[in-house]
C-alpha positions as CSV (number, residue, x, y, z in Angstrom):
1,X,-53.2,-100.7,47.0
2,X,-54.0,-102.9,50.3
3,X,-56.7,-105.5,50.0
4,X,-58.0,-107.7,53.3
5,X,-59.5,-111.0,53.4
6,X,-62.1,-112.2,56.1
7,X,-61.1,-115.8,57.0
8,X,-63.9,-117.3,58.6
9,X,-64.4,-119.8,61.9
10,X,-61.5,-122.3,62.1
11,X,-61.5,-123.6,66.0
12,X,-58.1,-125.5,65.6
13,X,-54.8,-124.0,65.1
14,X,-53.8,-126.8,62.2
15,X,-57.1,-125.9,60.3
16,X,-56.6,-121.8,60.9
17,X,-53.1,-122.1,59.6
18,X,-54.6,-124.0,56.2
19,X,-56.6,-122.1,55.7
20,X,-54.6,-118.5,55.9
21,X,-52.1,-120.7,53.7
22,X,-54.9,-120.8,51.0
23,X,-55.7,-117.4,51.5
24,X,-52.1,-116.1,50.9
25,X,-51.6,-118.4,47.9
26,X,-54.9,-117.4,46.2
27,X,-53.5,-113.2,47.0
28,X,-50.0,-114.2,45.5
29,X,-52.0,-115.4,42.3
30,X,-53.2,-112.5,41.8
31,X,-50.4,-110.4,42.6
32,X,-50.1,-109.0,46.0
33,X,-48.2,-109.9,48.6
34,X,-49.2,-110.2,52.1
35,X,-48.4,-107.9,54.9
36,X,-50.2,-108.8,58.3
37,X,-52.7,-110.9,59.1
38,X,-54.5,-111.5,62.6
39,X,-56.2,-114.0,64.1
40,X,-59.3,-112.9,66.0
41,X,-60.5,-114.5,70.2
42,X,-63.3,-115.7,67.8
43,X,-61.6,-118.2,65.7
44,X,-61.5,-116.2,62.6
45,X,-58.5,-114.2,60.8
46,X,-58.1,-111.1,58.8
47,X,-55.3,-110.9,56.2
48,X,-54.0,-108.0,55.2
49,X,-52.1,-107.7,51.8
50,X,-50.8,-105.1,49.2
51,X,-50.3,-105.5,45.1
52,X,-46.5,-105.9,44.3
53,X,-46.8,-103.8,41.3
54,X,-48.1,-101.1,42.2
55,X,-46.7,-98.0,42.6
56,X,-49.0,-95.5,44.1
57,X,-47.5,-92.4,43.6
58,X,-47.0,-92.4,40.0
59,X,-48.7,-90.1,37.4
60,X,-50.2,-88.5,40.4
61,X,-47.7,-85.6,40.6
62,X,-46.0,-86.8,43.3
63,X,-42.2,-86.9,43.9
64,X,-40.3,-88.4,46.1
C-alpha cells in the first residue's frame, strides 16, 4: 500500500531537507518505507512511501 505526503513551502534547501527528514521519520514510525519523493519549482515536496509489511497479493488469489 503506497501513501504520499504533501510537504508544504520551504524556500531554502537546508529547511526543505528538514523537513522531508521529519517527514520520512514520522512514515518509518509507522511502518513504511519511503520510495520517491520530489521537490516541486514551488518550494514544496511530495513523498512517496509504501508499508514494509505488507504484502499485497495475499489472500487475494493471487500467485506468483
Amino acid at each position: 500500500m503506497y501513501k504520499t505526503v504533501g510537504i508544504g513551502y520551504h524556500p531554502k534547501a537546508g529547511d526543505m531537507g528538514a523537513a522531508i527528514e521529519h517527514a520520512a521519520n514520522e512514515l518509518a514510525a509507522q511502518g513504511h518505507r519511503v520510495v520517491s519523493f520530489s521537490v516541486t519549482g514551488s518550494a514544496k515536496a511530495i513523498v512517496l512511501a509504501e508499508r514494509e509489511s505488507d504484502d499485497a497479493c495475499a489472500g487475494k488469489g493471487y500467485s506468483s
